[in-house]
VMD Tcl script that builds the backbone (N, CA, C; Angstrom):
set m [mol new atoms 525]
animate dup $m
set s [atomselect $m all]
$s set {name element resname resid chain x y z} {
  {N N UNK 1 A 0.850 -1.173 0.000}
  {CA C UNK 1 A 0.000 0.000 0.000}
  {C C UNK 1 A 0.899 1.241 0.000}
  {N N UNK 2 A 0.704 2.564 -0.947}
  {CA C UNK 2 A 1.549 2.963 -1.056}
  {C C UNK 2 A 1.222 4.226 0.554}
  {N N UNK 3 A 2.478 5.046 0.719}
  {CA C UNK 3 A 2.543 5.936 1.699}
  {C C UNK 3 A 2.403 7.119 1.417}
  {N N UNK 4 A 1.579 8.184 1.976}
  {CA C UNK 4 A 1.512 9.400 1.188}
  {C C UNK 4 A 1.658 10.381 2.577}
  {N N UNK 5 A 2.342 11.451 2.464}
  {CA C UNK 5 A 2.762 12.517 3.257}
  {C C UNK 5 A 1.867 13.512 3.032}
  {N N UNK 6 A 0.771 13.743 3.802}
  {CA C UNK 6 A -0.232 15.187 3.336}
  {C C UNK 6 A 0.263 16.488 4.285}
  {N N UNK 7 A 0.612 17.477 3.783}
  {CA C UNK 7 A 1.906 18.540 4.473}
  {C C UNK 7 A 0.577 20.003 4.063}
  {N N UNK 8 A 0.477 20.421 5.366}
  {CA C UNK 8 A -1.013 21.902 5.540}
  {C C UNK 8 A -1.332 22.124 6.732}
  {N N UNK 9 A -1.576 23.446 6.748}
  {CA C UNK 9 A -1.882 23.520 8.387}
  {C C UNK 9 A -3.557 23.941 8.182}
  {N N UNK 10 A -4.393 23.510 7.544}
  {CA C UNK 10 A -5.716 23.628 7.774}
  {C C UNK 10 A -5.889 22.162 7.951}
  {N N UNK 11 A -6.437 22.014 9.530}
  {CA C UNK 11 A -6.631 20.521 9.820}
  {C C UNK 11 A -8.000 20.352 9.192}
  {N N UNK 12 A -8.836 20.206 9.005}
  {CA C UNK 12 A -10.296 19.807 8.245}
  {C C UNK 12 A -9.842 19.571 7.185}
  {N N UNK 13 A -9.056 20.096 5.972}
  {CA C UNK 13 A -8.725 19.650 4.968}
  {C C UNK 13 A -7.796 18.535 4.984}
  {N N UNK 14 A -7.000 18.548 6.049}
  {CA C UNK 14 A -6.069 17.124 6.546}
  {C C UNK 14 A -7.122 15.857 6.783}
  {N N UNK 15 A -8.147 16.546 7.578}
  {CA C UNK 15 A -9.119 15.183 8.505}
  {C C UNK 15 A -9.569 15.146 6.747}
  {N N UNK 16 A -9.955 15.684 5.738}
  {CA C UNK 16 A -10.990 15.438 4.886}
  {C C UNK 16 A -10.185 14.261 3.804}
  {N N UNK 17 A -8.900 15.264 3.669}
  {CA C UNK 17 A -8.204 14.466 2.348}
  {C C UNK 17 A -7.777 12.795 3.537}
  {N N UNK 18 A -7.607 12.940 4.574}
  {CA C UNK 18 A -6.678 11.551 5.028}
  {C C UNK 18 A -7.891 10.542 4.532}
  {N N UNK 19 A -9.271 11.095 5.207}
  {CA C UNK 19 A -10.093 10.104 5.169}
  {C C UNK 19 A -10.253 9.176 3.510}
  {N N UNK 20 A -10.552 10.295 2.856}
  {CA C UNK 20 A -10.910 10.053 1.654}
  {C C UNK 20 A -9.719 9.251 0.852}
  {N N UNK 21 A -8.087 9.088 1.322}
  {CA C UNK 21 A -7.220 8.833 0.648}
  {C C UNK 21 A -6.831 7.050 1.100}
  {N N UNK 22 A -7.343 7.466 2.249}
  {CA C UNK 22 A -7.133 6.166 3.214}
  {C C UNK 22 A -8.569 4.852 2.719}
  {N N UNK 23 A -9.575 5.311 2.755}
  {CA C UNK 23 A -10.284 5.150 1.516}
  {C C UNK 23 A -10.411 4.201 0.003}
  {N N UNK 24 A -9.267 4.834 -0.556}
  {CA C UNK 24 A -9.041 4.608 -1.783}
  {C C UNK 24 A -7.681 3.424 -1.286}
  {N N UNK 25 A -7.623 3.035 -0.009}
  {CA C UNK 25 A -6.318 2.019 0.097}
  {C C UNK 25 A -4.989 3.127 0.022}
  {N N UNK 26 A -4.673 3.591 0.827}
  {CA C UNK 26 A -3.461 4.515 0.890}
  {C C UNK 26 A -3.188 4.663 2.351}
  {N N UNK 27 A -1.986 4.730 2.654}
  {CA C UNK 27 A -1.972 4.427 3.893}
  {C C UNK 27 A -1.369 6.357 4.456}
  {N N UNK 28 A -1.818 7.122 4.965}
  {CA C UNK 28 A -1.587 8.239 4.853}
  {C C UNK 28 A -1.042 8.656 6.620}
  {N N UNK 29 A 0.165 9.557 6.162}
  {CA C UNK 29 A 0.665 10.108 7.092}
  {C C UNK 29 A 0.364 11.740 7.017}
  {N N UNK 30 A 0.295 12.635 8.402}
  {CA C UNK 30 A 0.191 14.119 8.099}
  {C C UNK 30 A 1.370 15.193 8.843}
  {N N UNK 31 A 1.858 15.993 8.223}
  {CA C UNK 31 A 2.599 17.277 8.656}
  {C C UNK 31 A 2.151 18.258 8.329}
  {N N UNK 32 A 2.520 19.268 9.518}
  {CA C UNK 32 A 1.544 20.792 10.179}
  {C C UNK 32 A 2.114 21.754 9.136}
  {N N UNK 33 A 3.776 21.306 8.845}
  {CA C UNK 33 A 4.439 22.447 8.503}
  {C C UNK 33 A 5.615 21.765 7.846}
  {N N UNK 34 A 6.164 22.524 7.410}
  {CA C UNK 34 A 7.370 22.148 6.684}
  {C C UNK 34 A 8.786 21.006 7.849}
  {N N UNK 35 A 8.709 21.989 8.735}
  {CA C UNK 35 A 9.797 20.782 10.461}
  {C C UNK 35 A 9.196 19.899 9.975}
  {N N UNK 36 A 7.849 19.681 10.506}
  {CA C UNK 36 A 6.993 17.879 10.443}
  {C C UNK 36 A 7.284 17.061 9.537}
  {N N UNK 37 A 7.095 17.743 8.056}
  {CA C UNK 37 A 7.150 16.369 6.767}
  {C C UNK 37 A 8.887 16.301 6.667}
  {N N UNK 38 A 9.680 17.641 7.019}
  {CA C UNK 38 A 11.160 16.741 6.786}
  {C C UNK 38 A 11.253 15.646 8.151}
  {N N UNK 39 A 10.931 15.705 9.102}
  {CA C UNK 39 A 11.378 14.400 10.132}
  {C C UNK 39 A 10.373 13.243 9.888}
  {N N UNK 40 A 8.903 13.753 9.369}
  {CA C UNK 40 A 8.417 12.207 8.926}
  {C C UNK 40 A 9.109 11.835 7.791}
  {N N UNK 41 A 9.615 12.528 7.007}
  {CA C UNK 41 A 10.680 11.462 5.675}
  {C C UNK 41 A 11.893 11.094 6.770}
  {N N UNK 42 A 12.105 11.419 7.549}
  {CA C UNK 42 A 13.628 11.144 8.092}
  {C C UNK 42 A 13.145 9.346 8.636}
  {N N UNK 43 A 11.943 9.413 9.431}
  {CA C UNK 43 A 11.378 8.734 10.047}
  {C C UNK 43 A 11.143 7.244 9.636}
  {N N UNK 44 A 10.239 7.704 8.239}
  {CA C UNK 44 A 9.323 6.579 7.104}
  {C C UNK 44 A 9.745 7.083 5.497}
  {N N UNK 45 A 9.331 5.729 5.641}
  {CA C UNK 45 A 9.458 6.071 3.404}
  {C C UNK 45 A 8.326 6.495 3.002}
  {N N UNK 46 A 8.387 7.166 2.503}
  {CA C UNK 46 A 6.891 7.968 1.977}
  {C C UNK 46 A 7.290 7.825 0.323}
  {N N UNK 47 A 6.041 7.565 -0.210}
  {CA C UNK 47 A 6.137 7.900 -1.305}
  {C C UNK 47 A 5.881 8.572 -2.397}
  {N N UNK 48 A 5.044 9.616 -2.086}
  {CA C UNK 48 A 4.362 10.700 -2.540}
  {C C UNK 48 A 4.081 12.053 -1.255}
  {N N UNK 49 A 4.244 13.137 -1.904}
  {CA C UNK 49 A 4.016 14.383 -0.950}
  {C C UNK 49 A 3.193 15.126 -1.933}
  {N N UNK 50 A 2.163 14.633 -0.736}
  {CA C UNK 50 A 1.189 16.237 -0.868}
  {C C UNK 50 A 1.030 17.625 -0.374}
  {N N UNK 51 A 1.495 18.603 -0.801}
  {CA C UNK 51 A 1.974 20.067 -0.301}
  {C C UNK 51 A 0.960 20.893 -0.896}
  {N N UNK 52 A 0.305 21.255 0.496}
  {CA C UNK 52 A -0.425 22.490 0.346}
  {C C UNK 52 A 0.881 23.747 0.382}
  {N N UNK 53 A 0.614 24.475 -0.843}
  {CA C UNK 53 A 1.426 25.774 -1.187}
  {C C UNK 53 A 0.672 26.712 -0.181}
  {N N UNK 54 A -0.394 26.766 0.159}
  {CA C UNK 54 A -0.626 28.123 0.589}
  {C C UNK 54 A -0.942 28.107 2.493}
  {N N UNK 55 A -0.071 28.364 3.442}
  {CA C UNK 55 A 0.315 28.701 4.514}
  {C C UNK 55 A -0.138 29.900 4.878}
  {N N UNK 56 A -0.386 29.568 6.139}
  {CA C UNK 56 A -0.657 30.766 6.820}
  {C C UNK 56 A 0.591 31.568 7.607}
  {N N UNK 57 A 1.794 30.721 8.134}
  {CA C UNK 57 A 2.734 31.020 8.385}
  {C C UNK 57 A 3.674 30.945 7.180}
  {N N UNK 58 A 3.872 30.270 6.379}
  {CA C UNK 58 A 4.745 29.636 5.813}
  {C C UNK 58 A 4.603 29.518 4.195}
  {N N UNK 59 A 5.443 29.790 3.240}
  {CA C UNK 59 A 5.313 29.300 1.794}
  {C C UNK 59 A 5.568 28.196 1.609}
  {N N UNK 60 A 4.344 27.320 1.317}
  {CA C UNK 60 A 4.592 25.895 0.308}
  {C C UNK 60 A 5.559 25.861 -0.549}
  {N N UNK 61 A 5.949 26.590 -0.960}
  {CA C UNK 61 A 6.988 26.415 -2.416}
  {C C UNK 61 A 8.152 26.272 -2.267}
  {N N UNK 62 A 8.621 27.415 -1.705}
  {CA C UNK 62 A 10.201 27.259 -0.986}
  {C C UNK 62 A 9.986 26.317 0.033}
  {N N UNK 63 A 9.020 25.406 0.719}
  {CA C UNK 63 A 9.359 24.045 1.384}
  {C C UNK 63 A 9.610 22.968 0.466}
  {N N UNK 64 A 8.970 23.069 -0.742}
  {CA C UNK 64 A 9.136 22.087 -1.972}
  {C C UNK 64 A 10.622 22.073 -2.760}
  {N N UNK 65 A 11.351 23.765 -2.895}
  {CA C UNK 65 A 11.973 23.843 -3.349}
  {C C UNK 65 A 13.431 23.251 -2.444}
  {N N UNK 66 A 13.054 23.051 -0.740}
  {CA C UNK 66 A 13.791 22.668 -0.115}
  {C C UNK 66 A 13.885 21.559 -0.282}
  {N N UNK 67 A 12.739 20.651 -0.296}
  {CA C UNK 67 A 12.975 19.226 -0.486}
  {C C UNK 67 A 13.773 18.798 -1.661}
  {N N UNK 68 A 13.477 19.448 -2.606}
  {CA C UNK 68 A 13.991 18.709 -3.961}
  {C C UNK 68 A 15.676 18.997 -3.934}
  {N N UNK 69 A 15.962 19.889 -2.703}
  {CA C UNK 69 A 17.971 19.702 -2.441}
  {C C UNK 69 A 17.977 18.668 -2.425}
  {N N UNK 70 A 17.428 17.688 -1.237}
  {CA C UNK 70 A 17.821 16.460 -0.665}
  {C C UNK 70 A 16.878 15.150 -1.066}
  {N N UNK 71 A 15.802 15.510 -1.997}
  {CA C UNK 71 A 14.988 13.793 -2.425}
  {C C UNK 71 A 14.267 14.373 -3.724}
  {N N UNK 72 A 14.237 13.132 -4.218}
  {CA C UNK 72 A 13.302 13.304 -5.361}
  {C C UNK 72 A 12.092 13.252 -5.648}
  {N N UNK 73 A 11.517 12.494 -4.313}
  {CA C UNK 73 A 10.217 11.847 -3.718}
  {C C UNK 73 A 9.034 12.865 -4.933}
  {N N UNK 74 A 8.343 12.339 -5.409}
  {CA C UNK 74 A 7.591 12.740 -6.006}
  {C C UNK 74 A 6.446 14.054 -5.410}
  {N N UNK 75 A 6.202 14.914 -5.388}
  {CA C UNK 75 A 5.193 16.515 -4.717}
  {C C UNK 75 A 4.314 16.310 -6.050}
  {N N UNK 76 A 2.965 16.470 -5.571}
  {CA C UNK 76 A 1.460 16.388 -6.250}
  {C C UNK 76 A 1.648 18.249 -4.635}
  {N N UNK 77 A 1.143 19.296 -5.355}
  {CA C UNK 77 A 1.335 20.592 -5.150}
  {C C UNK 77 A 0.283 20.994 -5.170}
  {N N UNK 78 A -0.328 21.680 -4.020}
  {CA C UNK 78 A -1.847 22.239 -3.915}
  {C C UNK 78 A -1.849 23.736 -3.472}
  {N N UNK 79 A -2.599 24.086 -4.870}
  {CA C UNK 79 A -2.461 25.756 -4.234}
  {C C UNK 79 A -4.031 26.513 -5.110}
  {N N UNK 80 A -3.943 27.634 -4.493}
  {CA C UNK 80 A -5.265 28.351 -4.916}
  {C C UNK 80 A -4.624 29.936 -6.412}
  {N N UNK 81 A -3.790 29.423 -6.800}
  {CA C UNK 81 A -2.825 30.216 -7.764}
  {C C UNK 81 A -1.738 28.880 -8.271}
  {N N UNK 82 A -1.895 29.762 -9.703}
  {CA C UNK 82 A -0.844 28.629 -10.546}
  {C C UNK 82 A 0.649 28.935 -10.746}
  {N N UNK 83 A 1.365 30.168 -9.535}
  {CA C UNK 83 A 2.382 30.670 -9.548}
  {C C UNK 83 A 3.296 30.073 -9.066}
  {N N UNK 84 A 4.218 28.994 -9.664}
  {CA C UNK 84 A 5.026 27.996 -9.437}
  {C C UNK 84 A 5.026 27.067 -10.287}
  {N N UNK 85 A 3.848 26.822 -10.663}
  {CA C UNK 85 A 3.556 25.616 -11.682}
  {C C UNK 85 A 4.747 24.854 -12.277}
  {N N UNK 86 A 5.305 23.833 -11.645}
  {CA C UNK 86 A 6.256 22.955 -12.385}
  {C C UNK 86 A 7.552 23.146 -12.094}
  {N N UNK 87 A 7.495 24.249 -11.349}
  {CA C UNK 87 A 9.261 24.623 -10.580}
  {C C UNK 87 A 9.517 23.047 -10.222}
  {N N UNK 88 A 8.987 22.889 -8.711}
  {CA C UNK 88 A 9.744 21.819 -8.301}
  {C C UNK 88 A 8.799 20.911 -7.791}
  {N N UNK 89 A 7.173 20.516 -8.560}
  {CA C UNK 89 A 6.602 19.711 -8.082}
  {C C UNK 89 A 6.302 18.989 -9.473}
  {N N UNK 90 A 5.955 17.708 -8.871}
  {CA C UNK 90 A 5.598 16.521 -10.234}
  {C C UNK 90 A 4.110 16.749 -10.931}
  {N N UNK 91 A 3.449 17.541 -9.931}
  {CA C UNK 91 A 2.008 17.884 -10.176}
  {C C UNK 91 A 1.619 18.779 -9.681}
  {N N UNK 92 A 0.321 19.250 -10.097}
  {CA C UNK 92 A -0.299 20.386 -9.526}
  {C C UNK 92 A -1.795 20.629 -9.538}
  {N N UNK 93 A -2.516 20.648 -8.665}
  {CA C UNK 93 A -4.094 21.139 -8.898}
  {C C UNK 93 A -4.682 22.769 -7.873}
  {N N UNK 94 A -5.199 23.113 -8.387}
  {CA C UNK 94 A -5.325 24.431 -8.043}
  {C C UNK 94 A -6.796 24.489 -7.361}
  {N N UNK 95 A -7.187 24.865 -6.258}
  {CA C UNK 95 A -7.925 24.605 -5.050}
  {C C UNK 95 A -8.850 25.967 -5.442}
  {N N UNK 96 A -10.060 25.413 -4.961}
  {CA C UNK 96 A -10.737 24.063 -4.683}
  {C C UNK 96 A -10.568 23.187 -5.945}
  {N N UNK 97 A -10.673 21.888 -5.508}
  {CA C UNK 97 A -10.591 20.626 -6.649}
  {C C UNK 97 A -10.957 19.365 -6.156}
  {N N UNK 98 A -11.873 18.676 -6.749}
  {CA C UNK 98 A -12.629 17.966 -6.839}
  {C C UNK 98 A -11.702 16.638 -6.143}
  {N N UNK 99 A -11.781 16.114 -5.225}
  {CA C UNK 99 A -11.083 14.877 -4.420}
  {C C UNK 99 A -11.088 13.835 -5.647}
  {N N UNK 100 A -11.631 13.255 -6.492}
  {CA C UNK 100 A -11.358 12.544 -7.206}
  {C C UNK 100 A -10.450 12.838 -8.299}
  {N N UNK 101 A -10.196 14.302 -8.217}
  {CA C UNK 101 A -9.206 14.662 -9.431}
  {C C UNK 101 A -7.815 14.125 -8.697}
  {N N UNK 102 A -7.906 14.926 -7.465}
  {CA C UNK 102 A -6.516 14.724 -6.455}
  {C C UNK 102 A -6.178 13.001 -6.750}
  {N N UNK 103 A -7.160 12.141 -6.505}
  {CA C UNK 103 A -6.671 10.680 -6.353}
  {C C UNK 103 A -6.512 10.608 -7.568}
  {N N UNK 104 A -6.904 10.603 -8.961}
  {CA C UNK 104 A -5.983 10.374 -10.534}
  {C C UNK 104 A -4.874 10.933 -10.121}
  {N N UNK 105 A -4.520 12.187 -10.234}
  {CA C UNK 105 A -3.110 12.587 -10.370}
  {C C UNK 105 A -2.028 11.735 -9.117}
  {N N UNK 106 A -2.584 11.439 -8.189}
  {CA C UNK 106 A -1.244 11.040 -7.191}
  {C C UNK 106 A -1.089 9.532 -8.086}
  {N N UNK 107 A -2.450 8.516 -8.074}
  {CA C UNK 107 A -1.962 7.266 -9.085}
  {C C UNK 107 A -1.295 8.012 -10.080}
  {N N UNK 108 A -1.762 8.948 -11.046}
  {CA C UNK 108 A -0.483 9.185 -12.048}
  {C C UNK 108 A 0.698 9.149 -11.909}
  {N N UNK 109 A 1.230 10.395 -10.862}
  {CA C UNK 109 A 2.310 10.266 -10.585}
  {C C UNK 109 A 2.720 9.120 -9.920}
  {N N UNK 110 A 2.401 8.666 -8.937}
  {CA C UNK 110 A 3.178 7.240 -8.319}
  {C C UNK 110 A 3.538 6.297 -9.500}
  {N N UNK 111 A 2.699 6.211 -10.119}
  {CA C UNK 111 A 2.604 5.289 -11.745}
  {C C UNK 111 A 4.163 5.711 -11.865}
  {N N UNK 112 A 3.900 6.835 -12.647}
  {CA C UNK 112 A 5.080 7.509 -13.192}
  {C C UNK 112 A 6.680 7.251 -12.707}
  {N N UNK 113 A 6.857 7.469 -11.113}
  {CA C UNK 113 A 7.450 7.193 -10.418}
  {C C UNK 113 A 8.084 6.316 -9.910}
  {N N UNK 114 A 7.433 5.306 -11.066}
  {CA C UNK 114 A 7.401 3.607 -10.792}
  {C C UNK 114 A 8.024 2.793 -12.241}
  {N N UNK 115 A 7.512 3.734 -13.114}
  {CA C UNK 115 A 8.388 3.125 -14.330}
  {C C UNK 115 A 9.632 3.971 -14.793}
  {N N UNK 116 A 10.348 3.041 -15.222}
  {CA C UNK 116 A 11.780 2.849 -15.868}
  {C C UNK 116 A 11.371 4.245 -16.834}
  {N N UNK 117 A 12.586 5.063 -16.525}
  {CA C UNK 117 A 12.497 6.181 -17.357}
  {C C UNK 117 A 13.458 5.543 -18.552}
  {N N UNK 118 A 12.517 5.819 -19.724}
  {CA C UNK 118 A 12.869 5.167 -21.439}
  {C C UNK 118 A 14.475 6.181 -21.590}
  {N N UNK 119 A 13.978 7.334 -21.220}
  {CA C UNK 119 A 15.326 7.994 -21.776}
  {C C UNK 119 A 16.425 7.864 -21.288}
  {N N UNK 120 A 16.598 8.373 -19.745}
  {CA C UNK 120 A 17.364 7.106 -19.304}
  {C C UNK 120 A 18.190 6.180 -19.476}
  {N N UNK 121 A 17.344 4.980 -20.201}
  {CA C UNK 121 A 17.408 4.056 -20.192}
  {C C UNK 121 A 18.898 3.830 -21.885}
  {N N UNK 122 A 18.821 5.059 -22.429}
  {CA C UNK 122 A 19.111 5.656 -23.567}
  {C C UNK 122 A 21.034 6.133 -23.313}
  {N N UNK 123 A 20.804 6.995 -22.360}
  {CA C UNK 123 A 21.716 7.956 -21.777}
  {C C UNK 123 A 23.169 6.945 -21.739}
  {N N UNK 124 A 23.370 6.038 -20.799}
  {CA C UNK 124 A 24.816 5.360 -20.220}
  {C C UNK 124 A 25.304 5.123 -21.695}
  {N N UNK 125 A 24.489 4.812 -22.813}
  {CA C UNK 125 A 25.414 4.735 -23.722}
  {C C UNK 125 A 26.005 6.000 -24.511}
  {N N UNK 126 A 25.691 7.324 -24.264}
  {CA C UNK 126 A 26.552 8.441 -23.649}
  {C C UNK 126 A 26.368 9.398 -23.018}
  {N N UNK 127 A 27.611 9.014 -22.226}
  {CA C UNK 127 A 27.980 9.242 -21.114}
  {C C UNK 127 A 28.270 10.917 -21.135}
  {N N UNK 128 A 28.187 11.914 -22.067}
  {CA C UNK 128 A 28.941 13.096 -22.120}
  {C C UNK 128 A 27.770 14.248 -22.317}
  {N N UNK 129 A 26.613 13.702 -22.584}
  {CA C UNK 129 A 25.263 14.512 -22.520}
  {C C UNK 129 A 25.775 15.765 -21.905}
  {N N UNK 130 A 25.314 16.750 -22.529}
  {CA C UNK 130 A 25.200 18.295 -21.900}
  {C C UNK 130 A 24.326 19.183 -22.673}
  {N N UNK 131 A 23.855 19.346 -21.907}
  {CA C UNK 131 A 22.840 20.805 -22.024}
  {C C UNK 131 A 23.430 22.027 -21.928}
  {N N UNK 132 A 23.874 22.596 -22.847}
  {CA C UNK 132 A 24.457 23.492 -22.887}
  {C C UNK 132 A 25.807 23.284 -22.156}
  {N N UNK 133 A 26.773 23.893 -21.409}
  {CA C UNK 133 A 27.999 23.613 -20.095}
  {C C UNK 133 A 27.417 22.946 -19.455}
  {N N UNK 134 A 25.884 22.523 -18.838}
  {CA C UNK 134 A 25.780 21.529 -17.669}
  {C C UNK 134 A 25.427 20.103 -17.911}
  {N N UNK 135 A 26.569 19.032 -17.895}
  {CA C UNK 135 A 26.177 17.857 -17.816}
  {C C UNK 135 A 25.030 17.003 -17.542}
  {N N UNK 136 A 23.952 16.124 -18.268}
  {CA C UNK 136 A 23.267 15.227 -17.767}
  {C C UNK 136 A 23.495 13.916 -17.369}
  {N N UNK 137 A 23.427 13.588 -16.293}
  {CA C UNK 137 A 23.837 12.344 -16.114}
  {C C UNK 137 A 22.481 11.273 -15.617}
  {N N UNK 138 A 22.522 10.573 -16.813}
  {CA C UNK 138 A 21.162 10.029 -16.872}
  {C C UNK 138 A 21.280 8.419 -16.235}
  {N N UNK 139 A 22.194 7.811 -15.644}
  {CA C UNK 139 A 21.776 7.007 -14.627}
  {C C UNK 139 A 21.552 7.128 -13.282}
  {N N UNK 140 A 21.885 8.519 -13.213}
  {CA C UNK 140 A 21.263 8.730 -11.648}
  {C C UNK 140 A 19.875 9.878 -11.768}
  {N N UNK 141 A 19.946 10.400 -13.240}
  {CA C UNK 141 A 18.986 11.266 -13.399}
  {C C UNK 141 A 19.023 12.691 -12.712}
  {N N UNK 142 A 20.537 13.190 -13.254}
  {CA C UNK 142 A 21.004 14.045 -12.492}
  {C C UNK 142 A 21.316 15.418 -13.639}
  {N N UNK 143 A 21.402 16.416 -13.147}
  {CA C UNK 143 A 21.877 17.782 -14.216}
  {C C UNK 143 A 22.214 18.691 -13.209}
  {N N UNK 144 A 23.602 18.649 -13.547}
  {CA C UNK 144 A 24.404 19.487 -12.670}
  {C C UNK 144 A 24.737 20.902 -13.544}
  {N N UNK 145 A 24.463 22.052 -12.257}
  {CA C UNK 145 A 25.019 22.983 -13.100}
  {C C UNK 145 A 26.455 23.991 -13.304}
  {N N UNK 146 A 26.470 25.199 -13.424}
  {CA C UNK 146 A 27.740 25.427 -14.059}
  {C C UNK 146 A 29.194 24.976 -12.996}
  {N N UNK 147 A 28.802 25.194 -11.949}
  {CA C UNK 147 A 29.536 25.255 -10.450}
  {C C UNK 147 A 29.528 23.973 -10.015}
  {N N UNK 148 A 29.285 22.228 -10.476}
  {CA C UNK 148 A 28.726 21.347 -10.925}
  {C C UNK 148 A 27.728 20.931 -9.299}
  {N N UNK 149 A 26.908 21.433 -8.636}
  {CA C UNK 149 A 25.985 21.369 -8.281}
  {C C UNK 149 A 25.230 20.894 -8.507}
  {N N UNK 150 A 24.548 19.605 -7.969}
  {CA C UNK 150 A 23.544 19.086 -8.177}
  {C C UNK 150 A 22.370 20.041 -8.497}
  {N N UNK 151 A 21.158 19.833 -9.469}
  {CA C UNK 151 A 19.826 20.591 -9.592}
  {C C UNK 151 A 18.720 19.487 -9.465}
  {N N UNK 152 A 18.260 19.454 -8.925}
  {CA C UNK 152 A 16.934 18.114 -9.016}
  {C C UNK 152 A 15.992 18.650 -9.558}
  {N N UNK 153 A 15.491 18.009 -11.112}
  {CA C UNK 153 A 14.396 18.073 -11.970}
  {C C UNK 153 A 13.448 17.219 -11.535}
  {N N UNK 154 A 12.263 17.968 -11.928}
  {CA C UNK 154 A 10.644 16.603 -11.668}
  {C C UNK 154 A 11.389 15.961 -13.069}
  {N N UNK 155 A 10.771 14.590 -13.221}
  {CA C UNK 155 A 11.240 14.012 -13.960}
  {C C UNK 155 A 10.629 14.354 -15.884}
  {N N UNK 156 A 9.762 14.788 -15.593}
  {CA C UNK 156 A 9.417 15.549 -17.152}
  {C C UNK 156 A 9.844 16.778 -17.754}
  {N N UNK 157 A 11.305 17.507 -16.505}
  {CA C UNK 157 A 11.498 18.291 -16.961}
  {C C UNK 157 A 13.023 17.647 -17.042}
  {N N UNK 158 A 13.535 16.825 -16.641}
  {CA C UNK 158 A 14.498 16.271 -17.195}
  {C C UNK 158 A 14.885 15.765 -18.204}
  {N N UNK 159 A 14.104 14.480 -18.710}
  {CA C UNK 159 A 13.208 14.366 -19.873}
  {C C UNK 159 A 13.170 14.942 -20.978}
  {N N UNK 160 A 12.812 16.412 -20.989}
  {CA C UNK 160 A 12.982 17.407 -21.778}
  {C C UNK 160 A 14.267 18.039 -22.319}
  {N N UNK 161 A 15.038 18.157 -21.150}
  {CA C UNK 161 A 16.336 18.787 -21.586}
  {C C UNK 161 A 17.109 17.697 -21.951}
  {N N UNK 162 A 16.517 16.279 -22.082}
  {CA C UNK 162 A 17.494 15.013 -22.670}
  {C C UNK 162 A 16.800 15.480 -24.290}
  {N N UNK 163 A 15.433 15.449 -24.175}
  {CA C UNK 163 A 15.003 15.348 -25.896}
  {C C UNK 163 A 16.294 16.158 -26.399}
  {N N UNK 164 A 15.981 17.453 -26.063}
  {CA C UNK 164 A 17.097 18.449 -26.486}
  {C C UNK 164 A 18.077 18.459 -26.764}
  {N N UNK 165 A 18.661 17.944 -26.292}
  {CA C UNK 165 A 20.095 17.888 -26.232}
  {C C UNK 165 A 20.642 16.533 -27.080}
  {N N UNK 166 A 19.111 15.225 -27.256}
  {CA C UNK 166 A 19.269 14.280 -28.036}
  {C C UNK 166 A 18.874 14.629 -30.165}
  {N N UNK 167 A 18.152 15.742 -29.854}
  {CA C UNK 167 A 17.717 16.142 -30.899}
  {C C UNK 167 A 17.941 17.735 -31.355}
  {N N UNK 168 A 19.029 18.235 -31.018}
  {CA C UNK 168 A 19.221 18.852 -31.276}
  {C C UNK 168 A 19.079 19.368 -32.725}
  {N N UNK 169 A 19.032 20.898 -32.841}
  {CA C UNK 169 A 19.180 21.601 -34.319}
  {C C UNK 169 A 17.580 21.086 -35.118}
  {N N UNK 170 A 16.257 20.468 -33.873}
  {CA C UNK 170 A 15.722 19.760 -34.914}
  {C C UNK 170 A 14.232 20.627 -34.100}
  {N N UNK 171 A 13.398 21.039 -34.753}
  {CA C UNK 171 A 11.840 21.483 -33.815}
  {C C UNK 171 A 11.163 19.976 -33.176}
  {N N UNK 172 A 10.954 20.165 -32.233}
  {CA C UNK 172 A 10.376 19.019 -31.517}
  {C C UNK 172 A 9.199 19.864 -31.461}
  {N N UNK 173 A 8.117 18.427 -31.583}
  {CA C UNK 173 A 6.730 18.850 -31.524}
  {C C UNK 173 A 6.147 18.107 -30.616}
  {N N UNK 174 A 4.639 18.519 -29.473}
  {CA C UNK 174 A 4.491 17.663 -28.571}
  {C C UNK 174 A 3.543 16.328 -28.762}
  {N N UNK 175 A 3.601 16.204 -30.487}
  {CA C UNK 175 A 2.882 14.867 -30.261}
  {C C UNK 175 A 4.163 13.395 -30.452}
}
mol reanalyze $m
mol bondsrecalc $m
mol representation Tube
mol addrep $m
C-alpha cells in the first residue's frame, strides 16, 4: 500500500483528504508544517508528498523547493494560484478541486514514479550529454550545473532537456 505525506496547516482539509485517501487504500501520514514532513521522511518512506502551497505562516513552495535539495520523492502541489507551476513539483491542482481529481493525479504520478524512465534508459550509452555547459547524467537522473551542483528536476522536466540535447538543431513537436 503505497505511503503518502499530506503537508497543511488547515486541519479539516487534513481530517478530509486523510479520510478520503485512506479510503481509496493509501496508507496516509500528516505534517503541520514544513519541520513535520522533513522528520516524517527522516522517520518513514513515503512515497508521494502532498503540499499544500498556501500557509498561513509559511510558503509551500520554498518548502518544496527545499525538499527537492535532498529527495526526489515525487510533490502532487496544492495551491489556490498557478504561480510555481512545475518549478519543483511533479504535479499540480489548483484549489478548490474535486477529491477525485486529487486521487488520478497522485496514481499518475506514483505510476510515473514507478516506471523505468525510457530515456534514461538511452543515456549510459553516452555518457557526455550536456545541455548546454551543464552535464546530464542520466543514470542517476542528475543535471548538474555550471559550479557542478547538483539541480533536481521533476522528472518531465528532465526528460525534456534530454530530448534536447538528443535532438538537437531539430523542432520538436508535442505529439
Amino acid at each position: 500500500m503505497p505511503h503518502l505525506l499530506i503537508v497543511g496547516d488547515d486541519q479539516n482539509a487534513l481530517t478530509l483528504l486523510t479520510s478520503f485517501l485512506q479510503k481509496h487504500n493509501y496508507y496516509v501520514s500528516v505534517a503541520k508544517d514544513g519541520d513535520a514532513m522533513f522528520k516524517t521522511l527522516r522517520m518513514r518512506t513515503i512515497d508521494l508528498v502532498i503540499l499544500d502551497a498556501t500557509w498561513r505562516k509559511k510558503d509551500g513552495f520554498s518548502v518544496c523547493q527545499r525538499l527537492r535539495t535532498s529527495s526526489k520523492i515525487p510533490v502532487v502541489m496544492l495551491s489556490d494560484q498557478t504561480v510555481g507551476f512545475g518549478m519543483d513539483d511533479d504535479d499540480y491542482l489548483i484549489e478548490p478541486f474535486d477529491q477525485r481529481e486529487l486521487l488520478a493525479r497522485v496514481k499518475a504520478v506514483l505510476r510515473r514514479a514507478a516506471e523505468p524512465i525510457s530515456v534514461t534508459a538511452r543515456i549510459p550509452t553516452r555518457p557526455t550529454l550536456k545541455f548546454g555547459t551543464w552535464p546530464l547524467n542520466g543514470a542517476r537522473h542528475e543535471f548538474y550545473s555550471a559550479d557542478n551542483s547538483v539541480v533536481f528536476l521533476p522528472g518531465s522536466e528532465f526528460d525534456l532537456r534530454v530530448s534536447f540535447v538528443e535532438h538537437s538543431q531539430r523542432v520538436l513537436t508535442g505529439s
